[in-house]
C-alpha positions in Angstrom: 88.6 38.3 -104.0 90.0 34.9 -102.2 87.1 32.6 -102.7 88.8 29.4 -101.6 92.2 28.7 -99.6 94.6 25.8 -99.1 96.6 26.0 -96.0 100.2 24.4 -97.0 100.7 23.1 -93.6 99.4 20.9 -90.2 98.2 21.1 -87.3 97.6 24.4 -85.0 98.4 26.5 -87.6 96.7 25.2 -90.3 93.3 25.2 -87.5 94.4 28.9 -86.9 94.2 30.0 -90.5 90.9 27.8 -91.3 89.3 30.1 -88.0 90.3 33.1 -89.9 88.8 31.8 -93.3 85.8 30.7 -91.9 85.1 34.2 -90.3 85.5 35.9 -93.9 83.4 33.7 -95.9 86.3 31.8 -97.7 86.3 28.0 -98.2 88.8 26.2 -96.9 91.3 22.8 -98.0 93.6 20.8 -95.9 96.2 18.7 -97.0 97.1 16.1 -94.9 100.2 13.1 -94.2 98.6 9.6 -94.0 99.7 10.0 -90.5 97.7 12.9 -90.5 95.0 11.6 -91.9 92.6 12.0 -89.2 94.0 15.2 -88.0 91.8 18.2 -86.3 93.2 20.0 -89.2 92.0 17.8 -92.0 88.8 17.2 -90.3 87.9 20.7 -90.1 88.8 21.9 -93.4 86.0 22.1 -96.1 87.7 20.2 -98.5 91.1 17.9 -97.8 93.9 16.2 -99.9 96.1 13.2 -99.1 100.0 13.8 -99.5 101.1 10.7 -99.6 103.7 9.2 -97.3 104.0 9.9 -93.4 108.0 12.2 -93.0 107.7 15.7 -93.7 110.1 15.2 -97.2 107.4 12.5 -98.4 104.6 15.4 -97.8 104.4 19.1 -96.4 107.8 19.6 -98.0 106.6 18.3 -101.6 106.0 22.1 -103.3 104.6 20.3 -106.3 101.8 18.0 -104.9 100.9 21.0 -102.7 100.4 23.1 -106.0 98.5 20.0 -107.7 96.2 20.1 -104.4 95.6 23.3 -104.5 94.2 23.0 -108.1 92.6 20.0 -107.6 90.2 21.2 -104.9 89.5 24.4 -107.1 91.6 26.3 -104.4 92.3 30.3 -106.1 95.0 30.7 -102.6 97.6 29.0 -101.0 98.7 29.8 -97.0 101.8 28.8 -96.3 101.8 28.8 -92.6 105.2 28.4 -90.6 108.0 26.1 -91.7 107.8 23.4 -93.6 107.8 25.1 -97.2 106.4 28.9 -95.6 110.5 30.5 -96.3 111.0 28.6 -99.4 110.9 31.2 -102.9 110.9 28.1 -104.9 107.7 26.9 -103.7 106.1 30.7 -103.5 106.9 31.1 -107.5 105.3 27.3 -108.0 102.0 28.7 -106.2 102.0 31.7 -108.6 103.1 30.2 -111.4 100.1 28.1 -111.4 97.7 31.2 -111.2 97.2 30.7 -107.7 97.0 34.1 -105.1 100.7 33.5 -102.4 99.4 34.5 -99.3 103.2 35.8 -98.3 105.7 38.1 -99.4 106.9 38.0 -103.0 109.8 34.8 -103.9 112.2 37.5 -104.4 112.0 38.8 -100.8 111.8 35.7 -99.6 114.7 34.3 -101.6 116.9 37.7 -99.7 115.2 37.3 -96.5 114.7 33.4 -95.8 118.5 33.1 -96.1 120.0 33.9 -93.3 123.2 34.7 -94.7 122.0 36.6 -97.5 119.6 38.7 -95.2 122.7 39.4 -92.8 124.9 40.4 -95.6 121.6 42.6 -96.8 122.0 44.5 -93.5 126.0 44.8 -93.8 126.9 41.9 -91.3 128.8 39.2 -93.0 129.0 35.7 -91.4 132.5 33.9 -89.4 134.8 32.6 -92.2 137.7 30.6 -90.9 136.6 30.4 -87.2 139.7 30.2 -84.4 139.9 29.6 -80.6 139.4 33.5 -80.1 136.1 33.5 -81.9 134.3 31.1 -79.5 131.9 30.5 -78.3 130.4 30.6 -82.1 126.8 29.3 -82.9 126.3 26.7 -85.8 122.8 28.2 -87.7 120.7 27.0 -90.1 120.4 28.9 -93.5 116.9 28.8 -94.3 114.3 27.8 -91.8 113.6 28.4 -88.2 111.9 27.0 -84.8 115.5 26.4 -83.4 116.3 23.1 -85.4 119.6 23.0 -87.4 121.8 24.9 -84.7 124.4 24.3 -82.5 126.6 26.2 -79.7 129.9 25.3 -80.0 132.5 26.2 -77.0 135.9 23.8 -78.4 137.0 23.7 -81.8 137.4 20.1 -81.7 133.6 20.0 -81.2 133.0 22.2 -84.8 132.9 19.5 -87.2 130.2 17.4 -85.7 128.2 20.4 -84.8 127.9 21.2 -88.7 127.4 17.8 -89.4 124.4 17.5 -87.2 123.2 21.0 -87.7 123.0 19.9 -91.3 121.5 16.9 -91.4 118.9 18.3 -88.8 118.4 21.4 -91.2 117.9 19.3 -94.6 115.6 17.0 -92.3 113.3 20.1 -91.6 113.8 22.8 -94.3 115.1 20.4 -97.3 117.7 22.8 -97.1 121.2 21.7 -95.2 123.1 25.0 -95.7 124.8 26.3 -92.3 127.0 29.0 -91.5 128.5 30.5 -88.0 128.1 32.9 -86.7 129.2 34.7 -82.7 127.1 33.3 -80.2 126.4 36.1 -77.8 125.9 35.3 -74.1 123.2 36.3 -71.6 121.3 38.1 -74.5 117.4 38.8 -74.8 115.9 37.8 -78.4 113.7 40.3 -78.6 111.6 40.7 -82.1 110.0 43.3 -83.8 106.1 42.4 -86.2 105.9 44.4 -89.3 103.0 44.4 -91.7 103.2 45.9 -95.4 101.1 46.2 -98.1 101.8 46.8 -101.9 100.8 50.8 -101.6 103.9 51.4 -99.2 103.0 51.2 -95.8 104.9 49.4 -93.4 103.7 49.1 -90.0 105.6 48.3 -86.8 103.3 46.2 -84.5 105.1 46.2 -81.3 108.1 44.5 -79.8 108.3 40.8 -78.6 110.4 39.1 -76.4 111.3 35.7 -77.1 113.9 35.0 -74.4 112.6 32.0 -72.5 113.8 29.0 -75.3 115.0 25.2 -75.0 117.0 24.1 -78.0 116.8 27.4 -79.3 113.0 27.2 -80.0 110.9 29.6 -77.8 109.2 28.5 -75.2 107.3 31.6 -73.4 106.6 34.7 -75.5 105.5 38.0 -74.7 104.0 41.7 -76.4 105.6 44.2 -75.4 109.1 43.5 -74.8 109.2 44.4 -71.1 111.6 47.2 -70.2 113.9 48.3 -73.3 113.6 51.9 -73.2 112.0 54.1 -75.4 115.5 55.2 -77.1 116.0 51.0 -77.9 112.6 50.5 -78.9 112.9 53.4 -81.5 115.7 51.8 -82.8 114.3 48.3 -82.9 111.8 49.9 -85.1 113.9 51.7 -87.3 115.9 48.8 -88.3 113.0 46.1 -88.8 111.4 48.8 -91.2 114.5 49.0 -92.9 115.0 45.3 -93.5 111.3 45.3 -94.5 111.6 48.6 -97.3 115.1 47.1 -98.3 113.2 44.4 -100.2 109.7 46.0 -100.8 108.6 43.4 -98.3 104.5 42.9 -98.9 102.7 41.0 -95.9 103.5 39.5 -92.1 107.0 39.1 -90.9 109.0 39.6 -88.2 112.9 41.1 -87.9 114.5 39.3 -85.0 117.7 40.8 -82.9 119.5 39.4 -79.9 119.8 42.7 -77.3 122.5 42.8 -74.8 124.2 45.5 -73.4 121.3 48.2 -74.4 122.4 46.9 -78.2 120.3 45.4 -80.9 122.2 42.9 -83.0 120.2 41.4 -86.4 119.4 38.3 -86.5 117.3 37.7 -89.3 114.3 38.0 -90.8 111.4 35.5 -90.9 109.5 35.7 -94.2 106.3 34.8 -92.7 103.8 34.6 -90.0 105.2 33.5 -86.4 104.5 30.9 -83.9 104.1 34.1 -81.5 101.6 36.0 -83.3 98.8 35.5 -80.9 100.4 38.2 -78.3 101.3 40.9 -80.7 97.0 40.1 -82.0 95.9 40.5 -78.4 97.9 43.7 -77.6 96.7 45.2 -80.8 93.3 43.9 -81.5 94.0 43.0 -84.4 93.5 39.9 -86.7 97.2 38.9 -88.9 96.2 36.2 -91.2 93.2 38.5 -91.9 95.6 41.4 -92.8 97.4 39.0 -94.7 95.0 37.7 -96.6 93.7 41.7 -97.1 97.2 42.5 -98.4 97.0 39.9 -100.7 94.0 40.8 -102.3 95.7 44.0 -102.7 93.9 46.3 -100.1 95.7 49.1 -98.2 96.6 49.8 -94.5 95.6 52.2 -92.6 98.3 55.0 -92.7 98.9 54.0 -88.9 98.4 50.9 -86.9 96.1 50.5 -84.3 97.2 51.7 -80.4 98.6 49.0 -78.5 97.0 47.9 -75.4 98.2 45.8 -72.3 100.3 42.7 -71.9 100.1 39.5 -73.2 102.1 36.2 -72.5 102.1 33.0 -74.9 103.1 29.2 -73.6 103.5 26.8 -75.7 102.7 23.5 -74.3 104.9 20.5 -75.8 104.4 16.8 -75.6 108.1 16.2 -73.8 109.9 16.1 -71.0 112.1 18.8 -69.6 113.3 16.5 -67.1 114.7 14.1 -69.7 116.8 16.5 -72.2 113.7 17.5 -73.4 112.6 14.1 -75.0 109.8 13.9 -77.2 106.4 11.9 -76.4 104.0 10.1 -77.6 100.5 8.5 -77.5 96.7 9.1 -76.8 95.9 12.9 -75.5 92.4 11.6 -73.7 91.9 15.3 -72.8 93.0 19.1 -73.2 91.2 21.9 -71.7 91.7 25.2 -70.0 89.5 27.8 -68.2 87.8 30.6 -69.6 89.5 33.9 -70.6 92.3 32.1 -71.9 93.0 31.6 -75.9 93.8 28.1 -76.6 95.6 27.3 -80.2 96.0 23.6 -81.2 95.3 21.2 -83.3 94.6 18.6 -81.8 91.0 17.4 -79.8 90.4 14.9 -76.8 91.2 11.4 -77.9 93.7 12.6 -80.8 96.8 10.7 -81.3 100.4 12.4 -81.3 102.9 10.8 -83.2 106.5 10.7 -84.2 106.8 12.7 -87.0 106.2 16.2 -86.4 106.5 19.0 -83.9 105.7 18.1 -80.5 103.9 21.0 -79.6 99.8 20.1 -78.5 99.2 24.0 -78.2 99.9 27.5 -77.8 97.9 28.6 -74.6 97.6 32.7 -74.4 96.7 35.6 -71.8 95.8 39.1 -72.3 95.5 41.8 -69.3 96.2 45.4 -68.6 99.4 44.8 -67.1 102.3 42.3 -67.0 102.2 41.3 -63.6 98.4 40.8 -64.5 99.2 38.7 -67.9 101.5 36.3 -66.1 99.3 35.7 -62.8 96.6 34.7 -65.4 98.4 32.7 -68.0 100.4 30.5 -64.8 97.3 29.8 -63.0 95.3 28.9 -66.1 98.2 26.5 -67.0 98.3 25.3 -63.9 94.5 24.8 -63.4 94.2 23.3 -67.2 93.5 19.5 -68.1 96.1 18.4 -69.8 96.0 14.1 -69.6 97.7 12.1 -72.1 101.7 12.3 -72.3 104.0 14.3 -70.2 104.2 17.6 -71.1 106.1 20.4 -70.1 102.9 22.2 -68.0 104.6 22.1 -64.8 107.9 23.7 -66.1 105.8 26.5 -67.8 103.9 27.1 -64.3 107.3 27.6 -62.7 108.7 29.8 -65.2 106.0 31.9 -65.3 106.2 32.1 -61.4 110.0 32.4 -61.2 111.3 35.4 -59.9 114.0 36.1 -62.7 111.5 36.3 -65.1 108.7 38.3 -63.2 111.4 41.3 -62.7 112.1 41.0 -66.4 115.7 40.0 -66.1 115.5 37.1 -68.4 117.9 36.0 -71.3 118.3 32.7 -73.4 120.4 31.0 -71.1 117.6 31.1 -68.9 116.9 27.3 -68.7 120.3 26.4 -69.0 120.9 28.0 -65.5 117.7 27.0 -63.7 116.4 23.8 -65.2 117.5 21.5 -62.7 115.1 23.3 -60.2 112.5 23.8 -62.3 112.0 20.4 -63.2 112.6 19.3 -59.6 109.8 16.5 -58.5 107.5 18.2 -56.0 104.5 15.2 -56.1 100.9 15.8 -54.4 101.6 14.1 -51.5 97.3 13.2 -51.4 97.1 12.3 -55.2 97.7 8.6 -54.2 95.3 8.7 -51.7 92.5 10.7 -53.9 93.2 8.2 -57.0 93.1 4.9 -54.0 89.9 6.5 -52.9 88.0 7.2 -55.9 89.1 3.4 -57.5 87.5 2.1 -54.5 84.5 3.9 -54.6 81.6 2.0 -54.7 83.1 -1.2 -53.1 81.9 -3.1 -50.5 84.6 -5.4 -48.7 84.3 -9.2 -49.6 80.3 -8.0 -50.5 79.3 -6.9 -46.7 80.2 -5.5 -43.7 82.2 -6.0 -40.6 81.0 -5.1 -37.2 84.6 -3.6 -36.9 86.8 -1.5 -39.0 88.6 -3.6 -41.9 92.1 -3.7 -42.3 93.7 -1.1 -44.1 93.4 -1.6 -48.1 96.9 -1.0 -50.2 97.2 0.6 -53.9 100.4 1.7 -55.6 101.2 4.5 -57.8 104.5 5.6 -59.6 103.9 9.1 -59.3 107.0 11.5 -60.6 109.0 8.4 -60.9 109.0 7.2 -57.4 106.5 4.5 -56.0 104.0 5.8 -53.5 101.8 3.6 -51.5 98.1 5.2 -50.8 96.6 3.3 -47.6 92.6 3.5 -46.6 89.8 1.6 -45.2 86.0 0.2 -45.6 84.1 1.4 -42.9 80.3 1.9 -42.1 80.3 5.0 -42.7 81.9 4.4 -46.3 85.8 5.7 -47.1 88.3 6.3 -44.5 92.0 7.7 -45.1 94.3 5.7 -42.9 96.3 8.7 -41.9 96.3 10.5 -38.7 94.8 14.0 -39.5 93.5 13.1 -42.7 89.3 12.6 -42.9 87.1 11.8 -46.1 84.5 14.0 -46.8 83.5 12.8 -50.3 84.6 10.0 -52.7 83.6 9.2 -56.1 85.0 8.2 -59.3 85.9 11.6 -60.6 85.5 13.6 -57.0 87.2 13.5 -53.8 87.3 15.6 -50.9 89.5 15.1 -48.1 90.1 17.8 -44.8 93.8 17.9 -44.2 94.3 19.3 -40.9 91.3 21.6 -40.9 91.7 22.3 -44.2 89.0 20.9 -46.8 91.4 20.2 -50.4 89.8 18.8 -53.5 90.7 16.8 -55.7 89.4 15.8 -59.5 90.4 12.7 -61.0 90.2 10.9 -64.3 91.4 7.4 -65.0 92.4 6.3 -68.4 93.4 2.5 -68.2 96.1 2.5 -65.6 96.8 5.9 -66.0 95.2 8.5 -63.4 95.2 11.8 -63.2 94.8 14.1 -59.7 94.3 17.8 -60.2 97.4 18.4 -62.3 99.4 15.1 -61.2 99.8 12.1 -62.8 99.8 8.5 -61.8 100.5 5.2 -63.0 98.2 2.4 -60.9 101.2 -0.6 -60.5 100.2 -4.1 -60.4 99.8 -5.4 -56.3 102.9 -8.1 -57.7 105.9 -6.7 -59.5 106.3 -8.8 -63.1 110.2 -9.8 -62.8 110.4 -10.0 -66.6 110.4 -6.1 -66.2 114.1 -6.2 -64.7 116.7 -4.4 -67.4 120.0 -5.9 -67.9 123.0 -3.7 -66.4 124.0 -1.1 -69.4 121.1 -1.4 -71.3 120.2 1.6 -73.9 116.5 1.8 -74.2 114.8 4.6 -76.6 114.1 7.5 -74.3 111.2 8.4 -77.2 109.8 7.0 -80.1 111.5 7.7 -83.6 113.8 6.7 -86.2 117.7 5.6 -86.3 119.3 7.6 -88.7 122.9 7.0 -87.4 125.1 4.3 -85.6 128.6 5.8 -84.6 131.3 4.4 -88.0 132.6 1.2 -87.0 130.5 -0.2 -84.1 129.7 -3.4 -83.9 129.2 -5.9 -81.1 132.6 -6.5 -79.4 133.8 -2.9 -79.9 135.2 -1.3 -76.5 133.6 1.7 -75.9 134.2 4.6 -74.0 132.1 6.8 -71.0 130.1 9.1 -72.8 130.8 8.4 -76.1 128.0 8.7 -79.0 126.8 5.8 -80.3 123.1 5.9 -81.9 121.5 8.9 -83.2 117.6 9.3 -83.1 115.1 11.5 -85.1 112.4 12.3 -83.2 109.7 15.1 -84.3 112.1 16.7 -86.6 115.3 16.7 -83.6 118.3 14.6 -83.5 119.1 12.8 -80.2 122.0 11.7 -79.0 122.7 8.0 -77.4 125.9 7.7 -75.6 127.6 4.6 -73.4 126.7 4.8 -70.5 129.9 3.2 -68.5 133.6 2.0 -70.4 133.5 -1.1 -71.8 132.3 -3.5 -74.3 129.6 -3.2 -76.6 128.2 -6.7 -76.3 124.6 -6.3 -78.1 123.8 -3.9 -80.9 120.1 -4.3 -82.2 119.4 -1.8 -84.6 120.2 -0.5 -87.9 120.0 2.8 -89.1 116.2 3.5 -90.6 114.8 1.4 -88.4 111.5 2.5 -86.1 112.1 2.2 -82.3 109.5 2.7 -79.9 109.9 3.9 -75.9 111.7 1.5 -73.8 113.0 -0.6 -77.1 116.6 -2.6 -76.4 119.0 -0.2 -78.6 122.3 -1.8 -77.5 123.8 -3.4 -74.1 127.3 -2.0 -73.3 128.9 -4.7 -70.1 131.3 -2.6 -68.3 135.0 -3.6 -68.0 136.2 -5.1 -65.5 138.6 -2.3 -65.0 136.1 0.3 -64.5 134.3 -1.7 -61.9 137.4 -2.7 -59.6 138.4 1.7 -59.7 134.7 2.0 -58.5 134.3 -0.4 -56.0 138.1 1.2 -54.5 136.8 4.7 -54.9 133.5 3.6 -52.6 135.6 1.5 -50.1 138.1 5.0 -49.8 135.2 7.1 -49.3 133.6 4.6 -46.9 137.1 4.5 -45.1 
């Protein structure tokens, strides 16, 4: 029997498999980044070790200082988690080979599975060789590893050779592994995935479908349990094929066989050697426990000859620290608070006041409903979502609301190009118009104007607030009587610092409000209070490249240096950001006249990357194009 277990990871998962320990009796050790060093995850565990270093290479992906953990904090299991080190056979033989319990498949399944060439050649589907104009679009695909970094769609062979490049460094970034292949990108297609469970006695159990559809990046976004609407004659086979990838190499514990369904046909993806991100919805539907099982398996129990009967819908969100609005970008800083109602299962690992750096996975949580039916699930998980605290850096809680509530999805007709068709509307501003007004109202609660009172009304009192990226002036008053909106049809009917009640028309709204510096939050919208006199050393030069996010240069475009001419669009700087490349191009033709960085360097938000002046060319076509247009 498991007595004591290292978790081989960070963060929510590592919290999610110390929950499952704690509940069985089993002692529990964290390692831990010196990022990370006062991570929920480290704080929770009984015992934790410092990997020393901050990147992922330095640390989680270090197989050996894992293993010397593991054995220094008298740990008989290791838990691999997802990613990092979870698909890699090397690492699984180094846990055994020190006398330590794997909680995972065996290395040799891993070492047929985890590659995704070798596991598609396993199921008689060989990868593009030579790939010509009549095989796009193709998509460029990590080996080993998952979560949607290290690929790339390509649509123009001209485009091919960068896409490998990037998909490769991205890949050997996350995985330590920066083999790719290509493979045929199919179009409008559902991912829809299939959990099995084995043990060493011979069962196999099929745990349901998944769909997986909703993704940015190619990293899910919105899961659900069952796959809504495939038919009983497609689930069947869906079945039959994940239990013969699983039988094909006496697979032992948790792992999912992923496909891409279009046209009522299952194509393989791949198999994923591990537990899944997703797991939570197949638990719910089921009732069942997986790291449990797995650790069960591992101490060499048996199944039951037949799973348990599934039962309702559930729908997984996971809530990222980015913004949709901004190609996704990556953020960072202070979460002050995170909380959602009752009724809903909330996976993360972080808690109020917790930093969230640059080095990892943006995601704050996985935030999960259960019901009896899908309609059910999804009314549930959107309003929870939308009623939850989320205050710290922008996340992508509106966008999940929205998606949740959009009509495509709710009839089930969803696919992976999902966001690449509605995304624009999705993220479209649509501010509290009264959030100004509530934040104005509850700054000034409690203040008398200049220390007393006037026989009449004051003057109406101005605050400002950058609210969805637009300035928004709240106006209101001091009067006898206390508060007073300075809007027609608008009275107060209660103001304090975290409360405020206005009637709208008739209509009594509230509003709850937390302030953390000069950042507010109203209901679900956030403010930024601005200073009553702009600072003009704020203005930017024209052409200026500031870091949309915080992370590291790992590439300046060969050759560039200040002088250059440079072209619209072209790519100049590359940043790594929470384990994702991102892309800096010129914003205008011209001349690069500044260049600050160097690659390795740390940038934070807003830093100076490079100023590009435009040419004087480019200008004199734009000011004739306005003057024919005005004409």
């Amino acid at each position: 029997m498991i007595s004591s277990l290292l978790v081989a990871n960070r963060g929510e998962i590592a919290c999610r498999v110390f929950r499952t320990c704690r509940e069985l009796g089993i002692r529990t050790v964290a390692v831990h980044s010196d990022a990370d060093e006062h991570a929920l995850h480290a704080r929770e565990a009984d015992a934790a070790v410092r990997l020393p270093g901050a990147t992922p290479a330095e640390t989680y992906l270090r197989g050996d200082l894992i293993v010397k953990a593991a054995l220094d904090a008298g740990a008989d299991a290791v838990h691999p988690g997802y990613g990092f080190l979870s698909e890699n056979a090397d690492f699984a033989r180094a846990v055994l080979g020190a006398g330590l319990v794997w909680i995972g498949p065996s290395p040799e399944a891993i070492e047929a599975m985890a590659s995704k060439t070798r596991a598609k050649q396993l199921m008689g589907i060989e990868p593009l060789g030579e790939v010509t104009g009549s095989d796009l679009p193709v998509l460029v695909k990590a080996a080993a590893g998952g979560g949607g970094r290290g690929m790339r769609i390509v649509r123009e062979l001209g485009e091919l050779e960068a896409a490998l490049t990037a998909a490769g460094a991205e890949a050997a970034s996350a995985f330590g592994d920066g083999e790719v292949f290509v493979e045929p990108y199919v179009e409008r297609g559902r991912h829809v995935e299939v959990q099995v469970l084995a043990d060493t006695h011979g069962t196999v159990w099929t745990l349901g479908t998944r769909d997986c559809s909703l993704q940015r990046r190619h990293q899910k976004v919105v899961e659900e349990a069952p796959a809504p609407g495939l038919g009983t004659e497609l689930t069947d086979e869906l079945y039959r094929l994940a239990v013969r990838a699983a039988r094909s190499v006496e697979y032992t514990g948790a792992g999912t066989v992923e496909f891409l369904v279009a046209d009522g046909r299952a194509h393989f993806l791949e198999m994923n050697t591990r537990l899944q991100v997703e797991h939570p919805v197949t638990e719910a539907v089921f009732g069942v426990d997986l790291v449990a099982e797995q650790i069960r398996i591992a101490e060499g129990q048996a199944l039951a000859a037949d799973p348990p009967p599934a039962r309702g819908h559930a729908v997984e969100a996971r809530l990222y620290a980015e913004d949709p609005a901004r190609d996704w970008a990556p953020q960072t800083g202070i979460l002050h608070r995170l909380a959602v109602p009752g009724g809903i299962r909330l996976d993360t690992g972080y808690t109020d006041g917790d930093g969230i750096g640059v080095h990892y996975d943006p995601m704050l949580a996985k935030v999960v409903a259960h019901a009896p039916t899908r309609a059910e699930a999804l009314r549930k998980l959107s309003g929870a979502l939308e009623r939850a605290e989320v205050h710290g850096p922008v996340t992508n809680r509106e966008l999940l609301v929205r998606s949740l509530r959009h009509a495509e999805f709710t009839d089930g007709r969803m696919d992976t190009g999902f966001y690449d068709r509605h995304l624009t509307g999705l993220t479209a501003a649509a501010p509290e118009p009264y959030a100004p007004l509530a934040a104005a109202l509850a700054d000034a609660h409690g203040r008398s104007r200049f220390g007393g009172w006037r026989n009449l009304s004051s003057q109406p009192q101005t605050k400002r607030y950058l609210m969805a990226g637009e300035e928004h002036e709240a106006r209101y008053r001091h009067t006898r009587e206390g508060l007073a909106a300075a809007a027609d049809g608008v009275r107060v009917v209660h103001a304090d610092a975290r409360l405020v009640v206005l009637e709208v028309d008739g209509v009594r709204r509230k509003f709850d409000v937390a302030r953390y510096g000069d950042q507010v939050y109203v209901n679900a919208t956030a403010l930024t209070a601005l200073p009553r006199f702009p600072d003009p050393a704020a203005q930017i030069a024209p052409g200026s490249l500031l870091a949309p996010m915080p992370g590291t240069v790992v590439r300046v475009a060969e050759g560039l240096a200040e002088g250059a001419a440079v072209r619209a669009g072209q790519p100049l700087i590359w940043l790594e950001a929470m384990k994702m490349q991102h892309q800096i191009s010129a914003p205008v033709a011209g001349t690069l006249s500044t260049l600050h960085v160097t690659p390795g360097q740390q940038v934070e938000p807003g830093t100076l990357l490079a100023v590009v002046q435009e040419s004087q060319d480019t200008q004199v076509t734009q000011e004739s194009q306005d003057n024919s247009s005005q004409a």
